[in-house]
Legacy VTK file of the C-alpha trace (Angstrom):
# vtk DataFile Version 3.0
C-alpha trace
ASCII
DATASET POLYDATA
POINTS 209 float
148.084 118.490 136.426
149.229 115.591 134.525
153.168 114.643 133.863
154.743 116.687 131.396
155.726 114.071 128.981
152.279 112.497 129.377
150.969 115.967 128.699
153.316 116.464 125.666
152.340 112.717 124.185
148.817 114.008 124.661
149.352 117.110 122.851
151.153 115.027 119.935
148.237 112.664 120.121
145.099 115.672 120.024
146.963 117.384 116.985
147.040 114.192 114.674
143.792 112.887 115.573
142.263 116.430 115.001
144.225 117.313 111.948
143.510 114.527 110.401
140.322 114.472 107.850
136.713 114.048 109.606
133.598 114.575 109.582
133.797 118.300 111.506
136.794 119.005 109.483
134.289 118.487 106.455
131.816 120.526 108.183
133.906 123.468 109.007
134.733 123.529 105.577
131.676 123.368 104.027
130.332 126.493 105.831
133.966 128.570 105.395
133.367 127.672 101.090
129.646 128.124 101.258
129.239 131.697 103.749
132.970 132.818 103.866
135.661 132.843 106.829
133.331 134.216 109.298
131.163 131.434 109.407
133.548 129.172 109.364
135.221 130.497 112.229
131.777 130.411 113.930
131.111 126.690 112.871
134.714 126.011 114.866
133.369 128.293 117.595
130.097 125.703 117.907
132.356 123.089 118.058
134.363 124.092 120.489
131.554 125.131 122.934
130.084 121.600 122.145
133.329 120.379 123.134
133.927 122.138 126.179
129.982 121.159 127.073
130.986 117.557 126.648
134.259 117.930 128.970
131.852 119.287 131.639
129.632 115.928 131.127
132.672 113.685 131.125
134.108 115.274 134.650
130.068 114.704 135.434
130.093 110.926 134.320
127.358 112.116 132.888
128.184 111.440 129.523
128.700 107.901 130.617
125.214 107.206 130.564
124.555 107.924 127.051
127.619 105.700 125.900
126.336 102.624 127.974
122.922 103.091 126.810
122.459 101.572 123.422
118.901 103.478 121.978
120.260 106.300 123.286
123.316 106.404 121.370
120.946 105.308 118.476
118.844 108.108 118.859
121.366 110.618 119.179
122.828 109.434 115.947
119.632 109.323 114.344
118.892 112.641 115.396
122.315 114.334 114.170
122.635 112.529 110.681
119.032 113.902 109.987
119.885 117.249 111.028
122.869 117.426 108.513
120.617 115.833 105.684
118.093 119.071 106.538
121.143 121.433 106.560
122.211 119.133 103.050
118.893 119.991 101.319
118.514 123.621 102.869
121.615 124.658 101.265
120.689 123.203 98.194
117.449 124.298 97.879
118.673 128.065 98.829
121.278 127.554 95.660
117.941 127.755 93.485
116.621 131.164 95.474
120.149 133.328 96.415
117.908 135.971 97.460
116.330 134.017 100.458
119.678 134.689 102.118
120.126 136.187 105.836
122.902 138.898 106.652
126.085 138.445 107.220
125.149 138.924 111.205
122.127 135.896 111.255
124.115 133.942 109.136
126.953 133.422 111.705
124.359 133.554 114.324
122.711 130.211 112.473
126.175 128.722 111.731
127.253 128.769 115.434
123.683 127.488 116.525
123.895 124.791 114.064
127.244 123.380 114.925
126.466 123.261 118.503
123.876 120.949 117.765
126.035 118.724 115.466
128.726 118.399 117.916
126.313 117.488 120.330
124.082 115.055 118.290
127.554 113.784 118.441
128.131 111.103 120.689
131.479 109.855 119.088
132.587 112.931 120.552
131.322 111.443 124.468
132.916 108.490 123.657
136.288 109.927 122.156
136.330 111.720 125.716
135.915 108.580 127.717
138.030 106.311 125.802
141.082 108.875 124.909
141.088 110.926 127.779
141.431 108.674 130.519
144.682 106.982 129.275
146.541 110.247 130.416
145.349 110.603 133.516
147.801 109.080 136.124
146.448 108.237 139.419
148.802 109.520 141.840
148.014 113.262 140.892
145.095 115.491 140.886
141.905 114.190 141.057
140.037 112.371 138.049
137.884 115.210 137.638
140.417 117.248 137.527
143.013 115.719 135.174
140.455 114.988 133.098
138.807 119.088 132.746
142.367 120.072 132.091
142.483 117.393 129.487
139.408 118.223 128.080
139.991 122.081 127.346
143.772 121.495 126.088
141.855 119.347 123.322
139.421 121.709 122.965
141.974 124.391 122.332
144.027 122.271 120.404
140.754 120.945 118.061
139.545 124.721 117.418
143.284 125.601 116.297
143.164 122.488 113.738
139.561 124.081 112.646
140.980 127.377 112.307
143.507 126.011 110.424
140.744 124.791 107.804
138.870 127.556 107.601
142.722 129.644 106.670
143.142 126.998 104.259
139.507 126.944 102.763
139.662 130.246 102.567
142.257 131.007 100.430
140.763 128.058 98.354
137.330 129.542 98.054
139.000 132.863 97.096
140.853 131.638 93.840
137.821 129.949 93.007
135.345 132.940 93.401
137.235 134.816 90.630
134.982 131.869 88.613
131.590 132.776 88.235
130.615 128.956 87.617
132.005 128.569 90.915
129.491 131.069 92.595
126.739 129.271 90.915
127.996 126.090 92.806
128.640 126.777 96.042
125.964 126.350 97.992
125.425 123.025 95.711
129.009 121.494 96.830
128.148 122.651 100.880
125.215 121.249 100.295
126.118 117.584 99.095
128.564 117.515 101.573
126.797 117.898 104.516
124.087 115.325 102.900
127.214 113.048 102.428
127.993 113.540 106.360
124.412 112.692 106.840
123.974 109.554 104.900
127.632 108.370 106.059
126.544 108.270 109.579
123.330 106.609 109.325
125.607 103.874 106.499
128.415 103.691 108.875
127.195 103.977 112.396
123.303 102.942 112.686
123.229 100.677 109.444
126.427 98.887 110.359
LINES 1 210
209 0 1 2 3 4 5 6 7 8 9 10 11 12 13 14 15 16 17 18 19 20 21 22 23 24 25 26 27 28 29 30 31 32 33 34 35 36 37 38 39 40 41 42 43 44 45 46 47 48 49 50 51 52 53 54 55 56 57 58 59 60 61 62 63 64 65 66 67 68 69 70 71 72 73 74 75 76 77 78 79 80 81 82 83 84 85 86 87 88 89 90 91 92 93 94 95 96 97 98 99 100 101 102 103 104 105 106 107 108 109 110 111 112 113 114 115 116 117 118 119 120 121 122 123 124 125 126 127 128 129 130 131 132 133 134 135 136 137 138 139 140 141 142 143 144 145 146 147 148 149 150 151 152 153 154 155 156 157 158 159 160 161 162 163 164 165 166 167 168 169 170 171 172 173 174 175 176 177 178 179 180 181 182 183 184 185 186 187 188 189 190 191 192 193 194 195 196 197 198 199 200 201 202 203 204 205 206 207 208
């Protein structure tokens, strides 16, 4: 178990790096506008089981492999900027045809499914764990392995609180603006764009550059 005040500074650490605006943040709150709490709260659920999947790697050095290897990390990108673009034009092509629409049960069923795969299509996420995590572990206590699971579900814990935290706050926005009918129209138009902006900022940001 790390030192408390090493655990505390990591806690302080998690909480503004997780609060702070991102591209899962954006996610999270593109499903909570677009499907409504519940799938929010299963889009955070995805991430957090992505999350935890990625601690398990880490402790592994598993994980390490796919940092280190350069087409890999190129392909994963690849692969999880064109799955938001196909999520992107999905949800805007299902704003022309309302009807098309799953249940309320598929729908989280699909969310949580689908952010899974972002998170781990991910592999910022792989490197956040090997670049963050291992400056609080302290070598005269518990193992690597260890320190570094314990790390890894605190931030996991601590990043689905911060998510929750969205979807509460998206919430309440997407319930002032469903008293406006124009706003119904757009919804799936605005989830839509922004998960084609996550899309084409990845492949800008990380492959292009």
């Amino acid at each position: 178990m790390p030192d408390v005040s090493l655990l505390a500074a990591f806690c302080v650490a998690t909480l503004t790096l997780t609060l702070s605006p991102g591209p899962s943040n954006l996610y999270i709150m593109a499903c909570t506008l677009n499907r409504g709490a519940r799938a929010g709260i299963a889009a955070a659920s995805g991430m957090a089981i992505g999350s935890v999947i990625y601690v398990l790697l880490t402790c592994a050095g598993l994980a390490t492999v796919m940092v280190y290897s350069e087409w890999l990390f190129t392909l994963v990108k690849l692969t999880g900027a064109a799955y938001l673009i196909f999520l992107g034009l999905k949800t805007l092509n299902q704003s022309r045809a309302p009807a098309l629409r799953c249940n309320e049960e598929q729908v989280r069923t699909n969310v949580l499914r689908q952010s899974l795969f972002v998170e781990l299509t991910n592999p910022k996420t792989a490197l956040f764990f090997l670049a963050f995590l291992p400056q609080f572990v302290t070598p005269h206590g518990a193992s690597v392995s260890v320190q570094l699971l314990t790390l890894g579900i605190i931030y996991t814990l601590l990043a689905f609180a911060s998510d929750m935290l969205v979807v509460g706050l998206c919430r309440q926005l997407s319930a002032q603006l469903n008293r406006s009918a124009h706003f119904a129209v757009w919804q799936d138009r605005i989830a839509g764009m922004v998960l084609l902006g996550l899309g084409a900022a990845i492949i800008v940001m990380d492959v292009a550059g």
